[in-house]
C-alpha positions as CSV (number, residue, x, y, z in Angstrom):
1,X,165.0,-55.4,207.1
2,X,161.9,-56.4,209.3
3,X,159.5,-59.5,208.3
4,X,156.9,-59.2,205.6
5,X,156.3,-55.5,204.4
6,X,157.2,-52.5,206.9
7,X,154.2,-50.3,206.1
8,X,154.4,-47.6,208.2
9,X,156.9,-45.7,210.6
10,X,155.4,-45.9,214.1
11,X,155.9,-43.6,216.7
12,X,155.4,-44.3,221.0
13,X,153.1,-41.7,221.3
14,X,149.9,-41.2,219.8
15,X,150.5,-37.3,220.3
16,X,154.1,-37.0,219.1
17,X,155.2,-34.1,217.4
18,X,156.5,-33.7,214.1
19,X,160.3,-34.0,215.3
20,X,159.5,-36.9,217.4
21,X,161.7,-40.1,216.2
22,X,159.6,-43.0,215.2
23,X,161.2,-46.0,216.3
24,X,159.5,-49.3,215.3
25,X,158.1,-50.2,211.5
26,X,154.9,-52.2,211.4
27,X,155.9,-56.0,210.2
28,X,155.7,-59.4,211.5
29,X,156.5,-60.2,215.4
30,X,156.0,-63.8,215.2
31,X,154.5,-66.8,213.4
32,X,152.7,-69.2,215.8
33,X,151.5,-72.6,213.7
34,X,149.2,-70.3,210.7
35,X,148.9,-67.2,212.6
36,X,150.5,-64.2,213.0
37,X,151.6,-61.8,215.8
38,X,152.3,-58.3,214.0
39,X,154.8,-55.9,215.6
40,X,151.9,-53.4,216.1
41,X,149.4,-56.1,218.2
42,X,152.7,-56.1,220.3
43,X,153.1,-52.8,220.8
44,X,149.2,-52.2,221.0
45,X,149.8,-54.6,224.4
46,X,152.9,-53.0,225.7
47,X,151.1,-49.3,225.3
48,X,148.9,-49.7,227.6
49,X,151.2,-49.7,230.6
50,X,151.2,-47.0,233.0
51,X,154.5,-46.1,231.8
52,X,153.3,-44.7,228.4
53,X,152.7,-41.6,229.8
54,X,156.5,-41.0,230.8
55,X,159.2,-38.7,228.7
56,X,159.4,-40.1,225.2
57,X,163.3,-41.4,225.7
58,X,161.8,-43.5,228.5
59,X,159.3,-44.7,226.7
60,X,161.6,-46.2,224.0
61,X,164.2,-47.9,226.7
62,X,161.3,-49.4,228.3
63,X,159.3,-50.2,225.4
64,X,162.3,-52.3,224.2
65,X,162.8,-54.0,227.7
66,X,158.8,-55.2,227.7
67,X,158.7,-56.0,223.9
68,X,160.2,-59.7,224.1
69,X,158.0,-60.6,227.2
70,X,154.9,-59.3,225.8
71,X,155.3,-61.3,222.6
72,X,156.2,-64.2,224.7
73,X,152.6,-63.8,226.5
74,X,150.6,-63.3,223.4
75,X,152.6,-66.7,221.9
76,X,151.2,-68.4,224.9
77,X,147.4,-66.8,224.4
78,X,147.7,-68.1,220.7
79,X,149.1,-71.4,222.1
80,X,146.7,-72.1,224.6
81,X,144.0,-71.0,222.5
82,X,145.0,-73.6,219.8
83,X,144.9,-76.0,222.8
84,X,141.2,-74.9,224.0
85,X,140.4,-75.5,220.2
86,X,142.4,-79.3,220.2
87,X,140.0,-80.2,223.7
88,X,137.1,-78.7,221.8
89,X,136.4,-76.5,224.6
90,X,133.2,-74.5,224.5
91,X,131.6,-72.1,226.4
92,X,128.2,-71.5,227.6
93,X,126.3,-69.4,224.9
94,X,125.4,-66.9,228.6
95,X,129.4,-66.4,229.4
96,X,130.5,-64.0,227.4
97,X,127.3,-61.6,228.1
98,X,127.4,-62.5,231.7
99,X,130.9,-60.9,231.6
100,X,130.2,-58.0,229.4
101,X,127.2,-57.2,232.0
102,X,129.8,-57.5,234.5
103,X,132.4,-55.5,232.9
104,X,129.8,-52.2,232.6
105,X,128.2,-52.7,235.8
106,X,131.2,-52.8,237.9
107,X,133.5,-49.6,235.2
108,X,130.7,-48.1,233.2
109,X,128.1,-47.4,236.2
110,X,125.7,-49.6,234.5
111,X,125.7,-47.6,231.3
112,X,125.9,-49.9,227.9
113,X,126.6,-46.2,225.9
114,X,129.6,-45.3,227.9
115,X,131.2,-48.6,226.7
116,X,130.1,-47.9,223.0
117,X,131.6,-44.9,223.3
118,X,135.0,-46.0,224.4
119,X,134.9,-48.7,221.7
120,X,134.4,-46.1,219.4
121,X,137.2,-43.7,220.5
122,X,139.5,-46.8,220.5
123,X,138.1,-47.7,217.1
124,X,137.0,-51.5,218.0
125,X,134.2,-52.7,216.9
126,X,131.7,-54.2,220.0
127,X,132.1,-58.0,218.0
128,X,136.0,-57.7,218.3
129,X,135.9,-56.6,221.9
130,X,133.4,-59.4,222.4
131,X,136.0,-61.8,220.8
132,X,138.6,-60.9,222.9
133,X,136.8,-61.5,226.4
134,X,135.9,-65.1,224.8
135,X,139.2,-65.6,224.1
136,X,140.0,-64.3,227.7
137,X,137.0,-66.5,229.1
138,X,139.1,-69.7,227.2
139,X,142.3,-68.9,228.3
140,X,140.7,-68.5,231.8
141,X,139.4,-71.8,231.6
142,X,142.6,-73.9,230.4
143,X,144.8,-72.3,232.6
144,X,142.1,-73.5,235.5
145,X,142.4,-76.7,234.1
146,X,145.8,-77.4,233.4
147,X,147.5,-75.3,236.3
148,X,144.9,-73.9,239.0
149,X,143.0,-77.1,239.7
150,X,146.4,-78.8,240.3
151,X,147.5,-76.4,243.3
152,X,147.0,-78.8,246.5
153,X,150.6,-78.2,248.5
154,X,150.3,-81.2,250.8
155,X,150.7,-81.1,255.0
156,X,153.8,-82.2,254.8
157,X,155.1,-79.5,252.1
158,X,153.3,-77.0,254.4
159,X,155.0,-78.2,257.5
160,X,158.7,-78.3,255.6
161,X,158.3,-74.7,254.5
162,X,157.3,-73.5,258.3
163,X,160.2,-75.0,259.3
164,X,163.0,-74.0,256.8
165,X,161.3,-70.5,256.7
166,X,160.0,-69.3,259.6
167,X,161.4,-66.0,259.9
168,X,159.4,-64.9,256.6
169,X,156.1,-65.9,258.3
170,X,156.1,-62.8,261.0
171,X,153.5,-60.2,261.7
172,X,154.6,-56.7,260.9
173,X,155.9,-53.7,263.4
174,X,152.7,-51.6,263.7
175,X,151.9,-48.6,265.8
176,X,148.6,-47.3,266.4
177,X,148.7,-43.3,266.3
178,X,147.0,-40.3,266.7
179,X,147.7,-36.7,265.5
180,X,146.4,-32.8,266.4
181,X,147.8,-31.1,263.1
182,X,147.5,-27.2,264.0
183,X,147.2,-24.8,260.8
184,X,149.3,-22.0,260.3
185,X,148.8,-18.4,262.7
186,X,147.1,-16.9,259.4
187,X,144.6,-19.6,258.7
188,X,143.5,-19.5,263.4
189,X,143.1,-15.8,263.5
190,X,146.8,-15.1,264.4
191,X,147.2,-17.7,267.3
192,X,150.4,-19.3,266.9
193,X,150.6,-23.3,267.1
194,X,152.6,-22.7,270.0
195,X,150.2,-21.1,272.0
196,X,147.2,-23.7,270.9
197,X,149.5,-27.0,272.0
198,X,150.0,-25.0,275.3
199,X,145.7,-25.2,275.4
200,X,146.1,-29.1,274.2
201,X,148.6,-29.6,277.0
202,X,146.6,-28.1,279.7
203,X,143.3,-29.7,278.4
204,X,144.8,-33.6,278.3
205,X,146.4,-32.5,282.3
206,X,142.9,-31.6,283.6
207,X,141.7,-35.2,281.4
208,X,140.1,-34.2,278.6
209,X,140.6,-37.0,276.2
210,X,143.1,-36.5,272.9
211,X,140.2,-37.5,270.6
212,X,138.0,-34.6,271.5
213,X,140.8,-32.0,271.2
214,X,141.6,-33.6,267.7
215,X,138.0,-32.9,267.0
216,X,138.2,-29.2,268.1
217,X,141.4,-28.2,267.0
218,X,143.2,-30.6,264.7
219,X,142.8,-29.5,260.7
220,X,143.4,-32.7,258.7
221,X,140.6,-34.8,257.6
222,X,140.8,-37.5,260.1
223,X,139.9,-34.9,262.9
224,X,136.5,-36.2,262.9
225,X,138.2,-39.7,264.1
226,X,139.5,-38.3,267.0
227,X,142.6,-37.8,264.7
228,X,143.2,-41.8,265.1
229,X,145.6,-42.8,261.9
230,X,144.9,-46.3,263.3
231,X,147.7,-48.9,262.8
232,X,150.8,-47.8,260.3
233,X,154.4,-48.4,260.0
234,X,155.1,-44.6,261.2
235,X,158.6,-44.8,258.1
236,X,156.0,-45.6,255.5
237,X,153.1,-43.0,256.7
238,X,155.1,-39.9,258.2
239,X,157.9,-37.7,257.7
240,X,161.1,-38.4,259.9
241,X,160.6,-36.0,262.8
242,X,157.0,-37.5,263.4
243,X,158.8,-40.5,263.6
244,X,161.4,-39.8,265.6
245,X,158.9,-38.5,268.0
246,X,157.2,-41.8,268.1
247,X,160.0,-43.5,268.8
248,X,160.5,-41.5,272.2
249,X,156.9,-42.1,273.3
250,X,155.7,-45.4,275.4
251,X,151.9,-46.7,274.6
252,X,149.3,-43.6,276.3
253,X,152.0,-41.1,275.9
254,X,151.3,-38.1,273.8
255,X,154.4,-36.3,272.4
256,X,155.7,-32.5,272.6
257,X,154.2,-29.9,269.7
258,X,156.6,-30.7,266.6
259,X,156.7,-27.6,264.3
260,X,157.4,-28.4,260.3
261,X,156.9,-25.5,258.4
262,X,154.2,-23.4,259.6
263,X,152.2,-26.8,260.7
264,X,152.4,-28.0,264.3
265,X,151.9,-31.6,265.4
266,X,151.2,-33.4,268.6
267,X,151.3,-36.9,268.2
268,X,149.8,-39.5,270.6
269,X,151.3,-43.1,270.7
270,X,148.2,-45.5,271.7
271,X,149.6,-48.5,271.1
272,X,152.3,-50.6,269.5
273,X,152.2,-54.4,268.4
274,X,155.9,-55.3,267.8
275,X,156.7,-58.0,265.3
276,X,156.6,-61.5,266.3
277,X,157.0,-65.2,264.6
278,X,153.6,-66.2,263.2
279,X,152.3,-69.8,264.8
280,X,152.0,-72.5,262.8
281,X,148.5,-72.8,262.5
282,X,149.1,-68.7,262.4
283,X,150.9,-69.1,259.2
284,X,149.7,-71.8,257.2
285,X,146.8,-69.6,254.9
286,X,150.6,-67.8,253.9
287,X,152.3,-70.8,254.0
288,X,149.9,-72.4,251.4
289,X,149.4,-69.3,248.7
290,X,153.0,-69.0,248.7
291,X,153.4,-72.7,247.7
292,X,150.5,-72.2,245.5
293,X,152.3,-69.0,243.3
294,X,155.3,-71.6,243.4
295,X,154.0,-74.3,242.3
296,X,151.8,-72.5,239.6
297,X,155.0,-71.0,238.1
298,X,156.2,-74.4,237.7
299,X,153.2,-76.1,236.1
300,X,152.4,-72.9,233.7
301,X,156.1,-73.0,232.7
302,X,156.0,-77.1,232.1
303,X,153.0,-76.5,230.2
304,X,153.8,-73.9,228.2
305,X,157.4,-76.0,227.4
306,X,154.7,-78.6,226.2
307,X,152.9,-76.4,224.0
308,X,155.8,-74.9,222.3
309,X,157.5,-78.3,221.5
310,X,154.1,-79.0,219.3
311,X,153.8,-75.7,217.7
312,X,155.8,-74.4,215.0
313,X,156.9,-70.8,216.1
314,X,159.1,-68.8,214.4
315,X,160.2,-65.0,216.1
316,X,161.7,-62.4,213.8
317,X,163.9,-59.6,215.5
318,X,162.3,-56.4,216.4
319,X,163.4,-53.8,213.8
320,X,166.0,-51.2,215.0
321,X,165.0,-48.0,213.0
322,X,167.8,-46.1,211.1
């Protein structure tokens, strides 16, 4: 039996077919002080992950895995806007239409309709929407007050984390490359790739520079670059026989043709930067946000433990359907 009245069986996807199994009934989530958190604002919130879109039997798995930690987030909003409230925290009457200009400028090209239009699809009215972002605009603010403003990691606690951790404070393995991709026979009036490196070849031993052979003869869209990938880690970028080719070239070398599929490649190596240990004065800008994500965990978590020993809260379980 779920809290307060199950109204409605609920389904994961808004286009499920008739067989499709609804799993959640709409009820009560959580109490927090006189509000409520219902089982659908939860969902609402855990539905908009990028996941939604996945088959529907991982959709339920994951649903259930992110349903706990979502309502634990909007306990928090509810909590710390109950605590904004408490400070009498206000805004400026400008913020919240500073941000809605913000918000259409920088996803709606500028156009006011657009939004309306999504607001209407979504069935939200533009005072609720409004609401929310000065609500987000609030919570913003506290969490600035109580947590962000706080994050100073001192010299010392800088120092003490270069010095216990330095191998984590390295630059990364990075080779700068360029590639000629030749197109299929078909696509070059029947001339095999073969027969173009052999051109290539001859053209970079009389000194005609790899950039302005990339230009004439490579097809991919970095041609115009002088084919010049600029700095990768080659196992991240390219498949393994690119790589492997790589490996077997010294900075200025430019490999043999490398046929996969129908494609040829000639790959030049023009430079590589091997990893090293960062500097002190190298590392410290890391050294500092990583202290700063530490120490915020800490003082969000104390706060939050603060909040909750003055609020009543009570969580009901989430429904298993029958």
């Amino acid at each position: 039996m779920c809290a307060g009245v199950c109204v409605a069986a609920w389904g994961l996807a808004d286009n499920a077919g008739p067989s499709s199994q609804a799993v959640l009934l709409d009820g009560i989530a959580a109490y927090v002080n006189s509000e409520m958190i219902t089982i659908a604002d939860v969902m609402n919130e855990v539905r908009r992950g990028p996941w939604a879109d996945s088959a529907p039997e991982l959709r339920e798995r994951r649903l259930r895995e992110l349903y706990r930690a979502t309502l634990d987030a909007l306990i928090d909003r509810k909590l710390i806007l109950a605590a904004a409230v408490k400070a009498k925290m206000q805004l400026q009457p400008w913020a919240v239409q500073n941000r809605v200009r913000e918000i259409v400028a920088n996803n709606f090209e500028g156009d006011m309709t657009k939004l309306h239009q999504l607001l209407a699809e979504r069935k939200i009215t533009q005072e609720e929407w409004e609401k929310n972002l000065e609500e987000d605009l609030l919570v913003t603010a506290m969490r600035y007050q109580q947590v962000e403003r706080r994050l100073v990691p001192t010299p010392k606690e800088v120092r003490a984390e270069y010095e216990a951790n330095r191998a984590r404070y390295q630059t990364e393995n990075a080779i700068a490359v360029s590639l000629i991709i030749l197109q299929p026979p078909e696509k070059e009036g029947g001339e095999s790739v073969e027969v173009r490196a052999a051109k290539i070849a001859e053209a970079l031993k009389g000194g005609t520079p790899f950039a302005e052979l990339a230009k004439t003869y490579s097809c991919d869209a970095k041609a115009a670059e002088g084919g010049s990938w600029g700095k990768v880690n080659p196992e991240d970028v390219f498949r393994k026989e690119i790589v492997t080719a790589l490996s077997e070239l010294k900075p200025g070398e430019v490999s043999p043709l490398v046929v996969l599929g129908e494609y040829g490649y000639i790959v030049r190596k023009d430079e590589q930067q091997d990893s090293r240990t960062l500097s002190f004065a190298e590392a410290v800008p890391y050294i500092e946000s990583r202290l700063r994500m530490r120490q915020a965990e800490k003082l969000y978590k104390e706060w939050m433990e603060r909040l909750r020993s003055e609020a009543y809260i009570k969580v009901f379980e989430l429904p298993t359907p029958r």
